[in-house]
N, C-alpha and C positions, 0 to 999 in steps of 0.2 A: 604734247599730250601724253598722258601713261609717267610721265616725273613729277619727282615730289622734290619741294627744295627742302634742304638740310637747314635751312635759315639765315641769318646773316653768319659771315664768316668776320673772323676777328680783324683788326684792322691791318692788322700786319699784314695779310694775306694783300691787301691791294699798295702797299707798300713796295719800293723797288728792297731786293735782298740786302744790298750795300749800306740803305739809311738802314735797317733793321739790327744787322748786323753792328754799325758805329753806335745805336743806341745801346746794346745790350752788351756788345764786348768793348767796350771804347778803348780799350788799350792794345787791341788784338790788332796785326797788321791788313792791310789790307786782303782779303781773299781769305781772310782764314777766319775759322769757326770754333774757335774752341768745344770740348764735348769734354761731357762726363767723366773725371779720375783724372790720368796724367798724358790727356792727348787733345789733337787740334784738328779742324776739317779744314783743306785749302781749297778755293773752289775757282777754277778756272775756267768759264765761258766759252774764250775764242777758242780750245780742243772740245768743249762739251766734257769736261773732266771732271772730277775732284779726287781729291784724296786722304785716309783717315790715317793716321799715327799715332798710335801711344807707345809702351814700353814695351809690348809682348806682340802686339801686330799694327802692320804697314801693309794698307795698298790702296786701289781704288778703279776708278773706271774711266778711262778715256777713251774718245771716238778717234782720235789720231795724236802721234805725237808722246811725250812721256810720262807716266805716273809717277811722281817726284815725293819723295818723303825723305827725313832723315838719312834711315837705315834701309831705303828700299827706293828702290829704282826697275822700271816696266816700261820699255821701248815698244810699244805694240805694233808699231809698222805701219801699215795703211788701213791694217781691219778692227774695228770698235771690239775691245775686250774689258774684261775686268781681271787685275790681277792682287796677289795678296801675299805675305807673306806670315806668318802665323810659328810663334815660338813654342813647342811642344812640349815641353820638357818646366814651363813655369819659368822660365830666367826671361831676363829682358832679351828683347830680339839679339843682339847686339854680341850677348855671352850665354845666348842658349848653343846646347851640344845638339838638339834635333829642330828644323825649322823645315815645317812645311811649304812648299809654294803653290799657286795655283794659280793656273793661266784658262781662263774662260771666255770662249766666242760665243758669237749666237747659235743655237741648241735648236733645234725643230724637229715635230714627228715628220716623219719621211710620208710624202701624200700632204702634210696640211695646207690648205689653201686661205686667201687670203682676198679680201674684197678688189686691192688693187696694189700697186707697185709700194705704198707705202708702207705695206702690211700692218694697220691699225686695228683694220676690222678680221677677226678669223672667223671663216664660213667653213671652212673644213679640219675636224680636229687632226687628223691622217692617223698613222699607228707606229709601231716600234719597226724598227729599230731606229729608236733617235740618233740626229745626226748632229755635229759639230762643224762651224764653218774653220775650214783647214786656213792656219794660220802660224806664223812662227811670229816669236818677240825675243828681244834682250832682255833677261832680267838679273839684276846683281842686290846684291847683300852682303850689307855691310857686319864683317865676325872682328871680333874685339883681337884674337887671338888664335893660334892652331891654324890647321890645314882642313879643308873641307872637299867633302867627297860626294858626288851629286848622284843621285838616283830620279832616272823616270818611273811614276807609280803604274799600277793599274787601279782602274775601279775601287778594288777591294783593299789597295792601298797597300799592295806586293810589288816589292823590287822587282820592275824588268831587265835597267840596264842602267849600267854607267853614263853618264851624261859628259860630254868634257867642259871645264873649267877651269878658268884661269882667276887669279888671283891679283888686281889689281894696286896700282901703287898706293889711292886710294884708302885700300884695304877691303874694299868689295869685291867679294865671288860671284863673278861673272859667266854666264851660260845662255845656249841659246833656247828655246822652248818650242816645240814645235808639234801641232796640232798632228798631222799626217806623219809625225815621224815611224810608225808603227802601221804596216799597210791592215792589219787585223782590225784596230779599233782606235780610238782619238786616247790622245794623250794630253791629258790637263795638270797633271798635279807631279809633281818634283816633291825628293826628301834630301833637305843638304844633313850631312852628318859632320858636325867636328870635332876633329882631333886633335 
């Protein structure tokens, strides 16, 4: 009582994603979604994952396990994050000289509450200072060329500190990301620079 229905939904909607999917991209492999321009969505169920790529940003969101794209890679560990990798500078991920990262846990006002353990329903909005569930991840990036230099952000997207990384055989700049690494305030966003 008190709902209104939107009316019938299209038929896809009661479709399994996979027949959807084989009808519309019939060339695309399995799990993967092509999108708009020059990128593809891979969607992986058993982590609750997926993941988006094109030329200038890579990443995606899993509940356990790795975010996997070309030129982007997000080990998140045992806590559901979304990570991203984002070319600043206009070049493809690949041969950009500034690439933003960004490593995101689940965020709550501090006090909100919650109907029960699943937290579906919110009964209490709470207030600031919002919180970040503390987490660290792997995340690497793949640079065409050059040496690259990692920065933790803050907020406002001001260099705190040198991050350490290593440069893989691969060719991936590798580092770790870590939520609590800063006892003052959460740390989500990384600046790789190359040189």
């Amino acid at each position: 009582e008190g709902w209104k229905s939107w009316g019938k939904f299209p038929d896809c909607v009661r479709r399994s994603p996979d027949s959807v999917r084989a009808e519309l991209f019939p060339s695309a492999k399995p799990g993967e979604w092509p999108c708009a321009g020059d990128g593809h969505i891979d969607l992986d169920p058993a982590h609750g994952a997926f993941a988006v790529s094109t030329a200038r940003l890579c990443g995606g969101f899993a509940e356990t396990g790795t975010i996997r794209t070309p030129s982007f890679r997000f080990d998140v560990g045992g806590v559901a994050a979304t990570a991203f990798a984002l070319s600043l500078d206009g070049l493809p991920l690949e041969r950009s000289r500034r690439i933003l990262v960004s490593h995101l846990t689940d965020v709550q006002q501090t006090g909100a509450t919650y109907s029960d353990r699943t937290r579906k329903v919110l009964t209490g909005w709470g207030s600031v200072p919002r919180l970040m569930r503390a987490a660290t991840g792997r995340c690497a990036v793949a640079i065409a060329a050059g040496e690259a230099r990692v920065y933790a952000l803050d907020a406002a997207g001001n260099r705190l500190r040198t991050v350490p990384s290593v440069r893989n055989a691969d060719g991936f700049v590798e580092f770790d990301c870590a939520v609590a690494a800063d006892p003052s305030a959460a740390t989500w966003e990384y600046e790789l620079e190359v040189r």
